[in-house]
Backbone as CSV, one residue per row, in Angstrom:
resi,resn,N_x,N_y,N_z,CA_x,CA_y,CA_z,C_x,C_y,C_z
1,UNK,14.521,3.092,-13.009,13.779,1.867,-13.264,13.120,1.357,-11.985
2,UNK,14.058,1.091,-11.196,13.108,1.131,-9.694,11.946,1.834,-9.115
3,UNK,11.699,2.925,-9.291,10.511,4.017,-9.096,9.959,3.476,-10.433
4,UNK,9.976,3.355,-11.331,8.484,2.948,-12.490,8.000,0.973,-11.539
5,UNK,8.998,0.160,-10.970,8.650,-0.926,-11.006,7.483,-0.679,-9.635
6,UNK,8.331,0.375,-8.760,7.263,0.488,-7.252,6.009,1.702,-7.418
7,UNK,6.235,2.010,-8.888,4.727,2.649,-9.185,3.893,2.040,-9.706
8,UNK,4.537,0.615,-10.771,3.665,-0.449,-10.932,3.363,-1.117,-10.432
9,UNK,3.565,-1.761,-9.340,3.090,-2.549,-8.327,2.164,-2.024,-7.096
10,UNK,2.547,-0.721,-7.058,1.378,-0.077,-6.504,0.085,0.176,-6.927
11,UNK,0.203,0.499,-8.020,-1.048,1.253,-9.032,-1.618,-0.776,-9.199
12,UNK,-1.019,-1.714,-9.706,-1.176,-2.711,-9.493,-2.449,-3.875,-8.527
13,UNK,-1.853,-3.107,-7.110,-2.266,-3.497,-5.794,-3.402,-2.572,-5.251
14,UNK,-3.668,-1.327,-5.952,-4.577,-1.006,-5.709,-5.666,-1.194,-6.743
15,UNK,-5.598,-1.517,-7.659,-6.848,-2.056,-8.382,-7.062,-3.454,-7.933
16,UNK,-6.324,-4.581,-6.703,-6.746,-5.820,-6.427,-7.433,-5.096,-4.934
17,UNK,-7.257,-3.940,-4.450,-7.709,-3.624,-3.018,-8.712,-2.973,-3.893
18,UNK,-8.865,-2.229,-5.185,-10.582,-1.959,-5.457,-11.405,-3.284,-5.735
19,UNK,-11.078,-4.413,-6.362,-11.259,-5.280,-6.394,-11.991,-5.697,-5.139
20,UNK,-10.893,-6.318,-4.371,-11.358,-6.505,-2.502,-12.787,-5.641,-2.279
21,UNK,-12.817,-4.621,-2.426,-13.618,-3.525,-2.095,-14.872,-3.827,-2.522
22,UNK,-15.022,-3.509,-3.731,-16.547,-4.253,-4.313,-17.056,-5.669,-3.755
23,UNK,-16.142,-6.242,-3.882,-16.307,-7.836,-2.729,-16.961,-7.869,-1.590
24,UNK,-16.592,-6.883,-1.086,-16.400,-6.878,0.448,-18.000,-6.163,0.501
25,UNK,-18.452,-5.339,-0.789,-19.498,-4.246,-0.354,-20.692,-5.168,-1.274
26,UNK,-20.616,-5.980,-2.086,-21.985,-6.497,-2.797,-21.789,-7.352,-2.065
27,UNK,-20.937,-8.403,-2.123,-21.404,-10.050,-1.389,-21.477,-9.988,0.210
28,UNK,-20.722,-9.325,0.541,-20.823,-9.548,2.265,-21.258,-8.650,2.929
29,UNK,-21.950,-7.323,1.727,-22.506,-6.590,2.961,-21.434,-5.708,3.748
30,UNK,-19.849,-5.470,3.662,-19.606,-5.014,4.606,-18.803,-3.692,3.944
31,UNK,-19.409,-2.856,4.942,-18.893,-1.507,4.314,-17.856,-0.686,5.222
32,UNK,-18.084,-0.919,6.276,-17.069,-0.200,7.310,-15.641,-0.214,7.239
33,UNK,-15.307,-1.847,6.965,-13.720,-2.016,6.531,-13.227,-2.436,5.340
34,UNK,-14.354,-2.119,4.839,-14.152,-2.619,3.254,-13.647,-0.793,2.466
35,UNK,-14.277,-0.321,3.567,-14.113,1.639,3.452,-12.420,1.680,3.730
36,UNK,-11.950,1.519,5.134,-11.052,1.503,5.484,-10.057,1.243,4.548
37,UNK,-9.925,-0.325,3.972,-8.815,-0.614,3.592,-9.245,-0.032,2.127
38,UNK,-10.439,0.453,1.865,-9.751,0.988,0.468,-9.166,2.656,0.185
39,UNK,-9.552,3.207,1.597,-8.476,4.271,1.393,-7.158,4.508,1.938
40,UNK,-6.688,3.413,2.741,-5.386,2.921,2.662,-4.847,2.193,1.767
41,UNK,-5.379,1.569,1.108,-4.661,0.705,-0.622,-4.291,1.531,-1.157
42,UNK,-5.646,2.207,-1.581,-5.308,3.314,-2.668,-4.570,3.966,-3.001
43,UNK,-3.943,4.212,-1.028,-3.590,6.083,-1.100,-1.981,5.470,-1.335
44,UNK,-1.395,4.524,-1.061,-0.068,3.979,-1.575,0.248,4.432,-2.571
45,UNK,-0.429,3.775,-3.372,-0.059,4.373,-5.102,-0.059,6.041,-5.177
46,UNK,-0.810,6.298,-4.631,-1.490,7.873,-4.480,0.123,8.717,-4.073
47,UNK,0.744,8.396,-2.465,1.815,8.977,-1.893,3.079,8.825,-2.836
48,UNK,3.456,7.322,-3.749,4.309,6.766,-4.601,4.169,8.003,-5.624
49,UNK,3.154,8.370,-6.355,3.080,9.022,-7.500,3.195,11.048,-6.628
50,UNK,3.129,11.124,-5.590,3.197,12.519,-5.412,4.824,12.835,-5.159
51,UNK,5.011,11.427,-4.985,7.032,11.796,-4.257,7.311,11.884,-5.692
52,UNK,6.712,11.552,-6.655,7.601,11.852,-8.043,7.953,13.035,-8.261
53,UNK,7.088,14.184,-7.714,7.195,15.319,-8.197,7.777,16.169,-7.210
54,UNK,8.426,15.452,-5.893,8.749,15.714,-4.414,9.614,17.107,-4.606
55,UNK,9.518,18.163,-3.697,10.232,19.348,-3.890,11.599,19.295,-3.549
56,UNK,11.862,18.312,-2.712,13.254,18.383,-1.856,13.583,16.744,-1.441
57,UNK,14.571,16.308,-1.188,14.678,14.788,-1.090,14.098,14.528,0.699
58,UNK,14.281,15.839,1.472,13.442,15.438,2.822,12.055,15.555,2.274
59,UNK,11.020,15.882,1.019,10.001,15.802,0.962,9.652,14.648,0.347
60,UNK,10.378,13.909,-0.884,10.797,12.751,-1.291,10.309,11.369,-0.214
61,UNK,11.234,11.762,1.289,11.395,11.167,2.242,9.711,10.632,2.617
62,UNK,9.575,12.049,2.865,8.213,12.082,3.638,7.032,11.645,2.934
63,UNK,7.066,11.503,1.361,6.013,11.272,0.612,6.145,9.524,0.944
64,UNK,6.978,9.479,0.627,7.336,7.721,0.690,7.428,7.021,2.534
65,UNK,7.337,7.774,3.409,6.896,7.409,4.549,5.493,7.043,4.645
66,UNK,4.946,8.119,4.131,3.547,8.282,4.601,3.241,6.989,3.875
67,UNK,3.215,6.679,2.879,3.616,5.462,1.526,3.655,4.238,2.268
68,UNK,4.588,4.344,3.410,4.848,3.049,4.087,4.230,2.844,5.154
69,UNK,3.871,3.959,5.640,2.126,3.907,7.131,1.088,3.353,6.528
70,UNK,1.000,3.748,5.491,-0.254,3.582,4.605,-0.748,1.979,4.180
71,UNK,0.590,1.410,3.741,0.502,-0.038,3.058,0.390,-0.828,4.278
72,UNK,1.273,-0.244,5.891,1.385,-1.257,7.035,-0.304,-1.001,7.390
73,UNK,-0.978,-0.275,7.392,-2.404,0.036,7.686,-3.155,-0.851,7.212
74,UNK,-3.103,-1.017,5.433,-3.742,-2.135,4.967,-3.512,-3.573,5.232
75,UNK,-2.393,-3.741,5.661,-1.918,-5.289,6.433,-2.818,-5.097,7.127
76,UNK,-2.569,-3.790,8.442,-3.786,-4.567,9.518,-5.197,-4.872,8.764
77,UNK,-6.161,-3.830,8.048,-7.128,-4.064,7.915,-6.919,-5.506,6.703
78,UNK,-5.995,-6.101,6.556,-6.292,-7.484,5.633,-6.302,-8.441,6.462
79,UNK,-5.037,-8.664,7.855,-5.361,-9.130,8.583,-7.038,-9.477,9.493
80,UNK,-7.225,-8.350,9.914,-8.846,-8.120,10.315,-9.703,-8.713,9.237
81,UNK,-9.529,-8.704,8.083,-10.827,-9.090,6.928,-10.626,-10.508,7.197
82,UNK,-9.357,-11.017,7.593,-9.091,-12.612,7.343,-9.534,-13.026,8.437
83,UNK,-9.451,-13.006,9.642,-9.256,-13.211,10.735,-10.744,-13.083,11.186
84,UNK,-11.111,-12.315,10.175,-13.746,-11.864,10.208,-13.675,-13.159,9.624
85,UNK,-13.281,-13.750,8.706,-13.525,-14.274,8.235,-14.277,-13.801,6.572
86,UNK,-13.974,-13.146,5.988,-14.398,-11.764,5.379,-13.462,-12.089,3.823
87,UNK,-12.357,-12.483,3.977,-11.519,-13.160,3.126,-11.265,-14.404,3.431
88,UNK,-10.691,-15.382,2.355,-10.141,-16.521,2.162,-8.272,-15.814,2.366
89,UNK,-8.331,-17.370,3.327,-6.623,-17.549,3.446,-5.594,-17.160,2.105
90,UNK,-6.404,-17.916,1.234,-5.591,-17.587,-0.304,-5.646,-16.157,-0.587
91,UNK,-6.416,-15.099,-0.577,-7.116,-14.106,-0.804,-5.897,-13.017,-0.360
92,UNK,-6.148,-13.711,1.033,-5.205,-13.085,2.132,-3.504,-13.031,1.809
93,UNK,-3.572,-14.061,1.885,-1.686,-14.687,1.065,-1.801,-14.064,0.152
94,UNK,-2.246,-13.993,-0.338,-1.768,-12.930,-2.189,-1.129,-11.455,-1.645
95,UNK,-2.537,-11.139,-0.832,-2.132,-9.520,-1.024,-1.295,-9.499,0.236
96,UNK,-1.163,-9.659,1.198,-0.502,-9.717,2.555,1.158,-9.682,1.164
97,UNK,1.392,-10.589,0.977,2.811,-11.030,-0.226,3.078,-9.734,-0.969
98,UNK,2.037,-9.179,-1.551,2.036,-8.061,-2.553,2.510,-7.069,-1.371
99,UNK,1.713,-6.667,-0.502,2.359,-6.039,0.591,3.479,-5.773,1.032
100,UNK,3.790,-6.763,1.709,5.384,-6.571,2.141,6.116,-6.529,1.138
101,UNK,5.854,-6.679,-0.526,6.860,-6.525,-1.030,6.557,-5.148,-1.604
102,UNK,5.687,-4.246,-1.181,5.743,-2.825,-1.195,6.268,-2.453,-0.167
103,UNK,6.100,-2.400,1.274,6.853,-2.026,1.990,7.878,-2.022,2.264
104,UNK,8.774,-3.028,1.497,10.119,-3.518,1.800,10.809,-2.670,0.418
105,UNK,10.155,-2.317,-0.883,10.709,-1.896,-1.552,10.641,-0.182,-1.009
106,UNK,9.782,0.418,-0.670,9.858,1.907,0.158,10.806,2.011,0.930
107,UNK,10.995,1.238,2.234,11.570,1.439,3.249,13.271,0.886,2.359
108,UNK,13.029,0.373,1.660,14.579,0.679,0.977,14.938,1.323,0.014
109,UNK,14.263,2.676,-0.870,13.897,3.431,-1.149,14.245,4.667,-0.203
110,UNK,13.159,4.801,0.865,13.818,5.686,2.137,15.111,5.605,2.312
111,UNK,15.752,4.629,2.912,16.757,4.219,3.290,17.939,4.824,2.065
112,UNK,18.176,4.310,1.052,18.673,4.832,0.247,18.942,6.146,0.148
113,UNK,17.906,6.983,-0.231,17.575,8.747,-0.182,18.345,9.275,1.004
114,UNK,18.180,8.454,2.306,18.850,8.992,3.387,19.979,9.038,3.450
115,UNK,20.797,7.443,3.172,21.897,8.139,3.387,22.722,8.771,2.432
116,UNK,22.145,9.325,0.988,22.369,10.415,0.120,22.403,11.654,0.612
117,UNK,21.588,11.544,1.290,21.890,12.911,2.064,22.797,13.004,3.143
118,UNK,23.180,11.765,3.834,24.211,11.840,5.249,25.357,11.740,4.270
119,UNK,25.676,11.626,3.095,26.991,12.426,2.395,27.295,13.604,2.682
């Protein structure tokens, strides 16, 4: 049940970062980091759904790392959109929130898997 809730919230968060995206590319013109953070949004959901099919629980590991580089990446580039001025504070607070509560559910996820294996 845990892996369907952090595949829904991913798959979730990346249709509000395609969202962001179109935003970012009709009204403001900006394409450079509007590029960026949408192939770091994306690829979250993307790494979440490949560990499903993970060959080995160190590959498991590694799918869901990359998972968690990926989502801390889009912090920075949400940070940066906020901080351009590029997003609204509110905008920002939403997904920044949605965020860490992907990263925090991976990295305890990881955590878990690991020490299954230090048995």
């Amino acid at each position: 049940m845990y892996k369907r809730v952090l595949r829904t919230k991913s798959f979730l968060f990346a249709i509000s970062i395609i969202d962001l995206y179109k935003d970012l590319k009709d009204n403001h013109r900006e394409y450079v980091l509007s590029k960026q953070i949408l192939r770091s949004g994306t690829s979250v959901g993307a790494m979440i759904r490949e560990s499903e099919f993970s060959e080995s629980k160190l590959d498991f590991i590694h799918k869901l790392a990359i998972a968690q580089k990926e989502i801390n990446e889009t912090i920075y580039w949400l940070e940066l959109l906020n901080t351009g001025g590029f997003i609204t504070n509110d905008s920002f607070n939403t997904l920044n929130e949605s965020s860490i509560e992907i990263i925090k559910m991976l990295t305890s996820s990881i955590k878990t898997v690991k020490s299954s294996i230090a048995k």
